[in-house]
N, C-alpha and C positions, 0 to 999 in steps of 0.2 A: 870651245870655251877656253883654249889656253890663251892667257892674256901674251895680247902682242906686244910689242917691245913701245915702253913710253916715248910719249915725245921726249922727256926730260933726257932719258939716256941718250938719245942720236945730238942732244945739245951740249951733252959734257963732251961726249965725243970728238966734236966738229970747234965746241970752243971752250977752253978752259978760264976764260976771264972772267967769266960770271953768271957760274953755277946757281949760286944763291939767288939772284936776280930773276933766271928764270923759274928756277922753281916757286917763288912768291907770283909768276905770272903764271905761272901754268896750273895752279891749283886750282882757283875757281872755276878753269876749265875741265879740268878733269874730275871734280864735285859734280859740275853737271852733267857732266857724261854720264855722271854714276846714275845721277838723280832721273834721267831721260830711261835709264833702264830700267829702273825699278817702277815706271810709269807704264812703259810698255809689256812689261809684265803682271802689271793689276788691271790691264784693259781687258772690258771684255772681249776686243776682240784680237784678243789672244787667241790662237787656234788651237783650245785644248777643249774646246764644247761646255762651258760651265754656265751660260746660259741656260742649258737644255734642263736644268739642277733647281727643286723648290725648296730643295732639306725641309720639307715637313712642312711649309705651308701652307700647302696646296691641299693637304687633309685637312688642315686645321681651318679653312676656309671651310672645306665639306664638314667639317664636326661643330662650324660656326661658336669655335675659338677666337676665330678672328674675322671681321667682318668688318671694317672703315678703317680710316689713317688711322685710329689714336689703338686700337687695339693691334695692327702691323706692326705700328712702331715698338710697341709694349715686347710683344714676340719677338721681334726680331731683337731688341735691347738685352732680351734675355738669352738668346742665344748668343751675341757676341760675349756676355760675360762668363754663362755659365756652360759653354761649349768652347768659341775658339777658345778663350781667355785660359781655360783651362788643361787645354791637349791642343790643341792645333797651332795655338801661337808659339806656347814652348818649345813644342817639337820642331819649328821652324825653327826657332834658338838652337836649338841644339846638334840639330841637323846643320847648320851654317856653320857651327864649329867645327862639327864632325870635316864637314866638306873640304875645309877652308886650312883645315890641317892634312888634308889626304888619309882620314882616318876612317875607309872603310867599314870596317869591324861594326864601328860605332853608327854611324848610316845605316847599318843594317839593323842594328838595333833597335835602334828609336823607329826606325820604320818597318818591324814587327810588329813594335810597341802598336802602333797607331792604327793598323791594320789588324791587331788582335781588339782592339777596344770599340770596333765600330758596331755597334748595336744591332744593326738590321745587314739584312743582306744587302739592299740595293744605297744604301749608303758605303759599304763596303765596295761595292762594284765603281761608286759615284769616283770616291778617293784614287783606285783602282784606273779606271780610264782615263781622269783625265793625268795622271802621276806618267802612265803609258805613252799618253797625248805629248805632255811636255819633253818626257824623253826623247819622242822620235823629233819633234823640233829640236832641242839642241843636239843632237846627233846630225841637223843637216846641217846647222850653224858652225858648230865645227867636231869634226868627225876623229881627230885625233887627241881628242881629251879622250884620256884612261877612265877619266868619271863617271863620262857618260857610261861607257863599257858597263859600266861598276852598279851604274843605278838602274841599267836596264836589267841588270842580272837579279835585282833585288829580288824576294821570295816573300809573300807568294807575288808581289806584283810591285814597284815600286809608285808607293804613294803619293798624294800630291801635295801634302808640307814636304814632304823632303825631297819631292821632287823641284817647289819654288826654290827651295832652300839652296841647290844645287844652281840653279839657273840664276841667283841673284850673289852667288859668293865671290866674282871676280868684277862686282858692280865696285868694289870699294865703299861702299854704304855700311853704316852702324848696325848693327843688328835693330835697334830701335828703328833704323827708318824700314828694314828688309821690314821686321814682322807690320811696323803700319802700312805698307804696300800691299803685303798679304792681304789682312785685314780692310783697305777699301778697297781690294780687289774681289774682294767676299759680298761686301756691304753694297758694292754697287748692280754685282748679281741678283743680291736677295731682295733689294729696293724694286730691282725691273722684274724680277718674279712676283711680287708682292702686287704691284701695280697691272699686271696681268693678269692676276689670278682673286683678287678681292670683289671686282677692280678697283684702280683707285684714276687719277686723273695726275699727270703730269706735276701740278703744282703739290699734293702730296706726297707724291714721290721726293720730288725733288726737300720737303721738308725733313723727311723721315730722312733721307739720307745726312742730311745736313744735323741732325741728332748723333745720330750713328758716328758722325767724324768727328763730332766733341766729345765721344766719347772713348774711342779709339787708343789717343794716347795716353791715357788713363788704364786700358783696357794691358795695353803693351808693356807697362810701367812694372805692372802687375805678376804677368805672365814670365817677363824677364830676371824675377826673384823666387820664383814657382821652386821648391827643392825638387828634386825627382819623385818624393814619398809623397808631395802634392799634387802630382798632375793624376789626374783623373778624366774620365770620358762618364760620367752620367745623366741620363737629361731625360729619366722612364715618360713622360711624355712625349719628346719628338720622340723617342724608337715605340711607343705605341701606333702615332700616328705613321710613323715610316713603314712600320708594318702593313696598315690598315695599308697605306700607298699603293705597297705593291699589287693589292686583288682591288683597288679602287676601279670602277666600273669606266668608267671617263675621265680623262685626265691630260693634263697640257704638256706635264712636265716626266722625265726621269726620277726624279727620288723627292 
């Protein structure tokens, strides 16, 4: 992950007449390079396993909390607001600063934090593997980042906001766009959990998510003004239902 040397340097380099020029030309290239990363990190098919993940609605189908698109989407609305929105997204924020300053200390922090706040066990294992997951990918993508070192080392395991957090801080991206990348790289998990596990049919899926992404930068907006004395993890229903999850008798999903 240490950033390789820009085009723009090897052109001061090589020609001094006009710096400025290229730099007005090489930005919106290097915007999208940023923007292509932080795309390939909200896919699912990311190899970090976050498909295998219902975060609780897979009981909440068994408890017939949720049962058709309009009560999915309900659930799921509530959980972007009153879970990520309120510890997951910030901890992304803070984590990318942490990252993005070489600030250790503070990485470890926030990703105590997040890992002391997780309700249930197998939500704690969920953040857990795939934090682990991502780690060993950017440790093969580049192996001489100190970071990585740094986030593998985390205690008790390093988690998976601050593990995106690390993997999206040499994108050049706003923190606004890193946490919305997060965030529909969540929503597009829980859509395809949701639609497997209700069921629902393609064309509600595809609804419900299309909710979810208007509501997103709103969601971000929010989270990015959060003090520290406001972030919080409570949501006594999903860690009921997460609970229940783990001794659930049949079941599709991890958590």
């Amino acid at each position: 992950m240490t950033p390789s040397p820009r085009p723009l340097d090897a052109a001061r380099a090589s020609d001094d007449s006009g710096p400025a020029a290229a730099s007005a030309d090489e930005r919106p290239a290097l915007a999208m390079s940023g923007l292509l990363q932080l795309i390939r990190l909200a896919s699912p098919s990311l190899p970090v396993g976050a498909f295998s993940y219902s975060e609780g609605i897979e009981s909440a189908v068994a408890s017939a909390l949720v049962s058709d698109e309009a009560t999915a989407q309900a659930w799921l609305l509530d959980q972007l607001e009153l879970g990520l929105g309120r510890s997951d997204l910030p901890i992304v924020a803070r984590a990318l600063e942490a990252w993005r300053a070489n600030d250790v200390a503070a990485a470890s922090r926030w990703n105590g934090w997040l890992a002391n706040t997780r309700e249930t066990s197998e939500l704690r294992a969920q953040t857990a593997q795939m934090g682990r997951s991502l780690a060993i990918w950017l440790r093969h993508a580049d192996a001489a980042d100190e970071r990585v070192a740094a986030l593998q080392a985390l205690a008790p395991a390093p988690t998976w906001p601050v593990a995106f957090a690390l993997a999206a801080a040499d994108t050049g991206a706003s923190p606004q766009d890193v946490l919305a990348s997060f965030a529909a790289g969540w929503a597009e998990n829980m859509t395809q959990a949701a639609l497997k596990a209700v069921p629902l049919g393609q064309a509600a899926a595809q609804r419900i998510l299309a909710t979810l992404a208007a509501e997103i930068p709103a969601t971000v907006a929010r989270a990015l003004v959060l003090r520290t004395e406001q972030l919080q993890a409570f949501a006594p229903m999903l860690a009921i239902l997460s609970a229940q999850h783990e001794e659930q008798y049949s079941r599709l999903f991890r958590s």
